[in-house]
C-alpha positions as CSV (number, residue, x, y, z in Angstrom):
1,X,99.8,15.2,-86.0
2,X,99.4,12.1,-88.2
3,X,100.9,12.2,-91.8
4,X,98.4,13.5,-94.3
5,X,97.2,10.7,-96.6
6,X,98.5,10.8,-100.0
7,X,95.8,12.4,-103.0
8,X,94.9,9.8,-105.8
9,X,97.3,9.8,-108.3
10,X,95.1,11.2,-111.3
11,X,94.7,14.6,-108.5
12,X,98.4,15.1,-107.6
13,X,100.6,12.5,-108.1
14,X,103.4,14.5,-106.7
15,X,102.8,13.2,-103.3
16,X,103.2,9.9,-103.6
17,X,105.1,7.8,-101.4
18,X,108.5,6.5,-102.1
19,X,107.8,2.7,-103.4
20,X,103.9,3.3,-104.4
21,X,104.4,1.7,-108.0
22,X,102.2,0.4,-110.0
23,X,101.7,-1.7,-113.4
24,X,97.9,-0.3,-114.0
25,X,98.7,1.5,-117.9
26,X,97.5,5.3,-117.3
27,X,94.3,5.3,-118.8
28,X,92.2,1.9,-117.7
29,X,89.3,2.1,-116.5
30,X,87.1,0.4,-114.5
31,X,83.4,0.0,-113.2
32,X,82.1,0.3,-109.7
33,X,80.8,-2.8,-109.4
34,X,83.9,-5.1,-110.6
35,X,86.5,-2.5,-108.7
36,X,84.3,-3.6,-105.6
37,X,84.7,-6.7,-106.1
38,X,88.2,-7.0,-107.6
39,X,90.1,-4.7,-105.0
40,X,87.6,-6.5,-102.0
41,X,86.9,-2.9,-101.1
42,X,83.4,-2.0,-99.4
43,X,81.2,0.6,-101.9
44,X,81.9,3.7,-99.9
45,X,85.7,3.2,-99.6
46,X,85.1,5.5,-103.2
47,X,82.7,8.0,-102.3
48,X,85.6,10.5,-102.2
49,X,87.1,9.0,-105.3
50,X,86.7,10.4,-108.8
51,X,84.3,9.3,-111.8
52,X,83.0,9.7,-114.5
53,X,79.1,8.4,-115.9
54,X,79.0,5.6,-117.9
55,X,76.5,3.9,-120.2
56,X,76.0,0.0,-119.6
57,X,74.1,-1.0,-122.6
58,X,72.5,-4.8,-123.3
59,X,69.9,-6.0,-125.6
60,X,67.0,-5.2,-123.8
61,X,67.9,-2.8,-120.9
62,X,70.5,-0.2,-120.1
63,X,72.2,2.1,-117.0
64,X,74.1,4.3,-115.7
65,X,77.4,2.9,-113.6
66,X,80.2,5.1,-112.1
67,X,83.5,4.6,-114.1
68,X,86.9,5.1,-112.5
69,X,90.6,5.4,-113.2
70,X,91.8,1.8,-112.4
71,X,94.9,3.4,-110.6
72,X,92.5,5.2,-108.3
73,X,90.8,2.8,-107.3
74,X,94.2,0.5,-106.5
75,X,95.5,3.7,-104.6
76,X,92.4,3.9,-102.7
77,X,93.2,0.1,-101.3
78,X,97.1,0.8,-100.5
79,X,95.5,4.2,-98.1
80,X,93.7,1.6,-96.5
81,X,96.0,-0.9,-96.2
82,X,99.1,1.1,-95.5
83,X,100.7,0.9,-99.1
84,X,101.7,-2.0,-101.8
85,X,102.9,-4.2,-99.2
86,X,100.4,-4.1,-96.7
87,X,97.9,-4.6,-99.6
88,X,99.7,-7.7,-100.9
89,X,99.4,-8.6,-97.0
90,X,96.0,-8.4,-96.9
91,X,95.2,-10.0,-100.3
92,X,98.0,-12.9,-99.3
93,X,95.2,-13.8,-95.8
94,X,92.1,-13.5,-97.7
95,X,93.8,-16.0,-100.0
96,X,95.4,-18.1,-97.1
97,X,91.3,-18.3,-95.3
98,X,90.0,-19.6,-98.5
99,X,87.8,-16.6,-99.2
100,X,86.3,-16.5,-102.5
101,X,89.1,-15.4,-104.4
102,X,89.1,-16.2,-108.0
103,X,92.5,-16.1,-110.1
104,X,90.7,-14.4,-112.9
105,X,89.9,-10.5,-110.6
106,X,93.0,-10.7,-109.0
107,X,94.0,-6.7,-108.7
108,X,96.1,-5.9,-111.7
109,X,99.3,-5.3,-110.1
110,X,99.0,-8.6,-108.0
111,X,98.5,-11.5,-110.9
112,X,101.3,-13.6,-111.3
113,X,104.2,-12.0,-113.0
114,X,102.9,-8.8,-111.8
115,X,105.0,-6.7,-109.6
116,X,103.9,-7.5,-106.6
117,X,102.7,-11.4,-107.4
118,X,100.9,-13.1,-104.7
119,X,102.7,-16.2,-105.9
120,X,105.8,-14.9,-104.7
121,X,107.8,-13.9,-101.5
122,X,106.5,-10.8,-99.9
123,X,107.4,-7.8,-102.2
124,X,110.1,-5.0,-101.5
125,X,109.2,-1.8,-102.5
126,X,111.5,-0.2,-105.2
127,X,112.9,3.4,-106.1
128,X,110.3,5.2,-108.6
129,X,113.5,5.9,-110.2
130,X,115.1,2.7,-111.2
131,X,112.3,0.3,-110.8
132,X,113.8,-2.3,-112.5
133,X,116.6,-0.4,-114.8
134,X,120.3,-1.5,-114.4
135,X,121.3,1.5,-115.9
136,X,119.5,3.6,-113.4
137,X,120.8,2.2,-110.4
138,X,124.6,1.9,-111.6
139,X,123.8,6.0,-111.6
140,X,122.2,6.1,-108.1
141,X,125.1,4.2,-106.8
142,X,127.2,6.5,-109.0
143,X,125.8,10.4,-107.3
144,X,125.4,11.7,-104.0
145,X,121.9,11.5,-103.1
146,X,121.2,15.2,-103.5
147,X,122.5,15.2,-107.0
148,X,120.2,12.0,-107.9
149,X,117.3,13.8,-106.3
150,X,117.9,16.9,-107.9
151,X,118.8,15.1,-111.7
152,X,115.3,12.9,-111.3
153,X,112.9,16.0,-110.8
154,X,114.7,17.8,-113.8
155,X,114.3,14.8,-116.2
156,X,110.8,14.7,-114.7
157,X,110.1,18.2,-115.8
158,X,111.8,17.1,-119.7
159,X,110.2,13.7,-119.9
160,X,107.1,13.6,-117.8
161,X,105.8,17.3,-117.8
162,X,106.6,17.6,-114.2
163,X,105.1,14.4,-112.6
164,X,106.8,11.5,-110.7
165,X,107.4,8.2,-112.7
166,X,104.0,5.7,-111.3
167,X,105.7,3.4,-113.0
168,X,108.2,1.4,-114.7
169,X,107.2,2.3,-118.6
170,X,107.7,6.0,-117.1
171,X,111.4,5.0,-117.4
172,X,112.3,5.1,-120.8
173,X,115.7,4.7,-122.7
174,X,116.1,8.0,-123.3
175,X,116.0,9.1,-119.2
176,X,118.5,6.3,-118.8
177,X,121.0,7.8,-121.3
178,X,120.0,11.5,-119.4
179,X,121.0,9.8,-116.5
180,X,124.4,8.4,-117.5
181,X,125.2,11.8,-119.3
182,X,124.3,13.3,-115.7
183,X,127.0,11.5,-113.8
184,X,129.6,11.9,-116.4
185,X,128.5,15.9,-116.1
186,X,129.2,15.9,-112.3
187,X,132.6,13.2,-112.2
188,X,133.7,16.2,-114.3
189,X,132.9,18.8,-111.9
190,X,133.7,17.2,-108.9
191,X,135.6,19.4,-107.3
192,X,133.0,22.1,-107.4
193,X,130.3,20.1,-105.9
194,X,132.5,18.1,-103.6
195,X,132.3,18.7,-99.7
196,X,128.5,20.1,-99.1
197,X,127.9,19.8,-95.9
198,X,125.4,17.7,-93.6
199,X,124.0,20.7,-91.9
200,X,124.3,24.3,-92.3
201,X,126.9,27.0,-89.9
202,X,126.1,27.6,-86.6
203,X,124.0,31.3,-86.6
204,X,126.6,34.4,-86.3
205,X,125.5,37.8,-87.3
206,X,127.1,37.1,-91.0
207,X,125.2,34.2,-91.6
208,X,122.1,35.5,-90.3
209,X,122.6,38.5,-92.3
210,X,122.9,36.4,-95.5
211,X,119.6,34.6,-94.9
212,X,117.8,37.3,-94.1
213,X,119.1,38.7,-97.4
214,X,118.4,34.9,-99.0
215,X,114.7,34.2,-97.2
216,X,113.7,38.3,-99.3
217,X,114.5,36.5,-102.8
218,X,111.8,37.8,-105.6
219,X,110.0,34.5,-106.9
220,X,109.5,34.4,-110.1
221,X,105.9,33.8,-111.5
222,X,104.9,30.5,-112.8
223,X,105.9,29.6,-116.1
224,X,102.7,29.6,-118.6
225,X,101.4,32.1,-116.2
226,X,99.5,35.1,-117.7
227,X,102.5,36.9,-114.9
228,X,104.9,35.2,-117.1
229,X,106.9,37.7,-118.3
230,X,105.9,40.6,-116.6
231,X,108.5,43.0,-114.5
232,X,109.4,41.7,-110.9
233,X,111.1,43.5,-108.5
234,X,114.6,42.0,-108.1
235,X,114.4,40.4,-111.4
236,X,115.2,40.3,-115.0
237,X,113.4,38.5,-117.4
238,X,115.8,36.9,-120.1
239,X,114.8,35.8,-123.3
240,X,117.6,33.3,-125.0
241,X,116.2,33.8,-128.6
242,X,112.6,31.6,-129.3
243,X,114.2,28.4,-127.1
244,X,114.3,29.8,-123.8
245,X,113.5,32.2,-121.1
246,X,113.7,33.0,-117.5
247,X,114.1,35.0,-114.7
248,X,117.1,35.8,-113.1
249,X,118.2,38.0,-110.1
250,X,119.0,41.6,-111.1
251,X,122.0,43.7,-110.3
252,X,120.4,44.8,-107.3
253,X,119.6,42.2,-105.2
254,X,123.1,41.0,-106.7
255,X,124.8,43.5,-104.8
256,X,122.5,42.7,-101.6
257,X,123.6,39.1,-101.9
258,X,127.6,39.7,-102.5
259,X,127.6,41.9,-99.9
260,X,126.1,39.6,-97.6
261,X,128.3,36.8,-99.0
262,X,131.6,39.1,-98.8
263,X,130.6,39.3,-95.0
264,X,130.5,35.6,-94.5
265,X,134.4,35.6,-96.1
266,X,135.7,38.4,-94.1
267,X,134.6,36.9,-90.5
268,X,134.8,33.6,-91.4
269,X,137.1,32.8,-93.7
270,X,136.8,30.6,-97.0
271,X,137.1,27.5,-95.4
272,X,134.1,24.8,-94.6
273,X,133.6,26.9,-91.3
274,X,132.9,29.9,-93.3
275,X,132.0,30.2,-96.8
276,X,132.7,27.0,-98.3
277,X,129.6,25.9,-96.1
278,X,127.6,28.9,-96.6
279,X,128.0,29.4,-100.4
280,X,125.3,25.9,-100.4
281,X,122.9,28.0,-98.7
282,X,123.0,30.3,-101.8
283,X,122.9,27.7,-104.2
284,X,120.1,26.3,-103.1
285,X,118.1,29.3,-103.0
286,X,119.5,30.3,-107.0
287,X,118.8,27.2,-108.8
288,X,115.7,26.0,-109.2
289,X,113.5,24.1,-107.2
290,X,111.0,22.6,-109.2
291,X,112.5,20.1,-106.5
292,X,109.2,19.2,-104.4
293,X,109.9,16.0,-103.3
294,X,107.2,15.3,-101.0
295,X,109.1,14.1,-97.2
296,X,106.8,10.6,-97.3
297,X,109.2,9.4,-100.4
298,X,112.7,11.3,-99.9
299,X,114.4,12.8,-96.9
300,X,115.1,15.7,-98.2
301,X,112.8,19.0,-98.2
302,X,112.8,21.3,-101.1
303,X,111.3,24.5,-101.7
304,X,108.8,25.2,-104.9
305,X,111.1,27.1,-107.9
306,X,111.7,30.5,-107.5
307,X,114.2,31.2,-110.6
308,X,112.7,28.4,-112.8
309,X,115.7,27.7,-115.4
310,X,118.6,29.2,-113.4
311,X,119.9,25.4,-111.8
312,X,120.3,21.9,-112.9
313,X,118.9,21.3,-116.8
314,X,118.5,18.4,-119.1
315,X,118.4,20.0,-122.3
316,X,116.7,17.4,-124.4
317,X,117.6,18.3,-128.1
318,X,121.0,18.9,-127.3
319,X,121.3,15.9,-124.3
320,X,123.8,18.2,-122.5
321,X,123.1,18.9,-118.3
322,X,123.8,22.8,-117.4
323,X,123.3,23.9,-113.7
324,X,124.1,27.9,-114.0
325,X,123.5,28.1,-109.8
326,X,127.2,26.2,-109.3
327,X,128.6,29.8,-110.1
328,X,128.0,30.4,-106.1
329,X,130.0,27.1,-106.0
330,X,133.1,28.5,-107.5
331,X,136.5,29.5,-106.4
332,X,138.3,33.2,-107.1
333,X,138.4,33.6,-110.7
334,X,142.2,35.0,-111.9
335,X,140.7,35.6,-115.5
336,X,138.5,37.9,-117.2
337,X,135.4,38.2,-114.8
338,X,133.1,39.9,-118.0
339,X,130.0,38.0,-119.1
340,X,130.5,36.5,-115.5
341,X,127.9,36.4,-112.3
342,X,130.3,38.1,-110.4
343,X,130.9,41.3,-112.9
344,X,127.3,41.8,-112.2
345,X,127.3,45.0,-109.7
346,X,130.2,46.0,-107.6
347,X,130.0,43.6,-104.4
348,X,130.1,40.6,-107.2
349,X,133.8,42.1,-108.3
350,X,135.0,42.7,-104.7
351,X,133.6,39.2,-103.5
352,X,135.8,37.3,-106.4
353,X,138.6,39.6,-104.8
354,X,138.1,38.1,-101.5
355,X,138.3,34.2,-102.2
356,X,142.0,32.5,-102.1
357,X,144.1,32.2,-105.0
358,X,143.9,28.2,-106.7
359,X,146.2,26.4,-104.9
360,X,146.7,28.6,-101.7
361,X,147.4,26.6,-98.9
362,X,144.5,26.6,-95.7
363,X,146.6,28.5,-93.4
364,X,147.2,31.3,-95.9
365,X,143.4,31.7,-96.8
366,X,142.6,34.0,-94.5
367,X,145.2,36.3,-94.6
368,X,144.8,35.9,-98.4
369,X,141.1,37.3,-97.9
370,X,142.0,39.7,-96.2
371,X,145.2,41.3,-98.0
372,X,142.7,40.9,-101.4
373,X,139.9,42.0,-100.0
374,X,142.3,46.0,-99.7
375,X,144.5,45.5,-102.3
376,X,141.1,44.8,-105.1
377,X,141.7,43.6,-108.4
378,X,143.1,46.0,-110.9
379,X,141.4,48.6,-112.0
380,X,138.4,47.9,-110.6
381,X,136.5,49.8,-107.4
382,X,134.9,49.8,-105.2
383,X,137.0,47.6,-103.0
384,X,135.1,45.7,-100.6
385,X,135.2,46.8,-96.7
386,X,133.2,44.9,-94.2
387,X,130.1,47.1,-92.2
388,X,132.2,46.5,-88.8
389,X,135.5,48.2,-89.9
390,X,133.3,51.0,-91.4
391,X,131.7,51.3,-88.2
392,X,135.2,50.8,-86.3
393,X,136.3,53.7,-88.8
């Protein structure tokens, strides 16, 4: 099946491809007639494309001519021509044959100095995200490309209302500092978020157990919705004061989840063939994936948010990044566990119970998990006992 075409931009930019940048400001506009003539399109290359009336007014007549977005209308010539490049291909022959081709309705985005000049050597298309910002690509250099992916769509929900960047004014001074801040925020945590894995375990009847548990999340309703807010099976809805609210997973799907994720430890171990591989799978389901990065532009697939405000957050008045999922990322906790994830129902408690001790060495990690997981912390119960020794009981 052939790759659907990407929508025009003023419908959903969401989809667009990775490199589709242009210089066109937002809101130009531009008449049928010149768009025909300035994009050497045919009249009914736009039929499908959006318009609105407008007046045409002289001294001694008047009509009616279909306005567009000028954007539109350049998206509309990269479909046909296979994107930027294959545009500036096209454009580069007509000019090359001597075709009519006057230097004053060269397309916007193609006049010299533009970004992809006709004068010049044949373009290269550019991240959406760092365009032509030093700062930007010291920080995609700087992050794994998960973390990059996952920092861009959260400053896009802060700085763009939940678009994509079309272009390079969409990258302003204060997503550069974000961005900075972001990998100072994760050089500091990189332990935690060091060693996720290329591809998830192999299927064992923990594992599957913990997605079948993962794939039965509640999903939140959409923020602004008139759902907003409402009761959800599974979930809680917090309210953070007048600032900030959300939904998070209640105690019992909690204790579905820990139970699960105590399974993974007991049979597998803590290590990267157990849990330390698994406990990504979790992540990803907790924080939230307002991550729809659309496979034409990133190679990574990402699921719509289902706990909007529960992972990775640019808090804009404050310019401080939170990610509240990287609690599944964690190791055994020694202190206090109240006000913590874990604490949450009794599985939470037990789980905590069963990770190693800081500092054990790897060939005491399983028999650590397992001498924790029937000794429990103090004063707390119940202690955790895998469904096969129950069974074998």
């Amino acid at each position: 099946m052939a790759p659907a075409i990407p929508t025009l931009p003023s419908r959903d930019d969401r989809d667009a491809p990775y490199g589709w940048i242009t210089d066109i400001p937002p809101n130009v506009m531009i008449h049928k007639d010149r768009a025909v003539r300035m994009y050497l399109l045919n009249p009914w290359d736009l039929d499908d494309v959006p318009f609105n009336d407008r007046l045409i007014e002289y001294p001694h007549h008047s009509y009616y001519c279909n306005d567009y977005t000028e954007r539109d209308v350049e998206w509309k010539a990269w479909q046909i021509h296979g994107g930027p490049v294959g545009y500036w291909k096209f454009l580069k022959q007509q000019q090359d044959a001597g075709e009519a081709f006057l230097c004053t309705l060269l397309p916007y985005s193609y006049r010299p100095r533009a970004r992809y000049d006709l004068s010049l050597a044949t373009p290269v298309l550019q991240d959406r995200y760092v365009c032509d910002s030093i700062a930007l690509r010291d920080a995609k250099l700087a992050l794994p490309t998960w973390i990059w992916n996952a920092c861009n769509v959260a400053l896009d929900g802060v700085f763009l209302s939940g678009r994509i960047p079309l272009s390079a004014k969409d990258l302003t001074s204060d997503r550069e500092h974000a961005m900075k801040l972001a990998v100072a925020f994760f050089r500091s945590r990189h332990r935690r978020y060091a060693g996720r894995p290329n591809e998830n375990l192999e299927s064992s009847s923990c594992t599957i157990q913990l997605r079948q548990v993962l794939s039965e999340a509640p999903i939140a309703p959409e923020s602004g919705s008139r759902e907003w807010g409402t009761a959800v099976e599974g979930l809680d809805f917090v309210r953070l004061g007048t600032a900030r609210e959300y939904y998070d997973w209640n105690a019992e799907y909690l204790e579905r989840v820990f139970t699960a994720a105590c399974e993974v430890v007991t049979m597998l171990g803590p290590q990267p063939q157990g849990w330390a591989s698994a406990r990504w799978e979790v992540y990803d389901k907790a924080r939230p994936s307002p991550l729809r990065f659309a496979s034409a532009y990133c190679n990574e697939a990402h699921q719509y948010s289902q706990l909007p405000g529960l992972g990775l957050h640019y808090d804009r008045a404050t310019k401080t990044w939170s990610d509240p999922a990287a609690e599944w990322l964690g190791r055994h906790m020694s202190e206090d566990l109240r006000g913590h994830l874990r604490n949450r129902c009794a599985a939470g408690v037990a789980f905590n119970a069963l990770l190693p001790l800081p500092g054990a060495p790897p060939s005491s990690s399983s028999s650590s998990a397992q001498r924790l997981a029937h000794a429990g912390p103090p004063n707390i119960s119940p202690v955790y006992t895998s469904p096969s020794a129950r069974s074998s009981a």
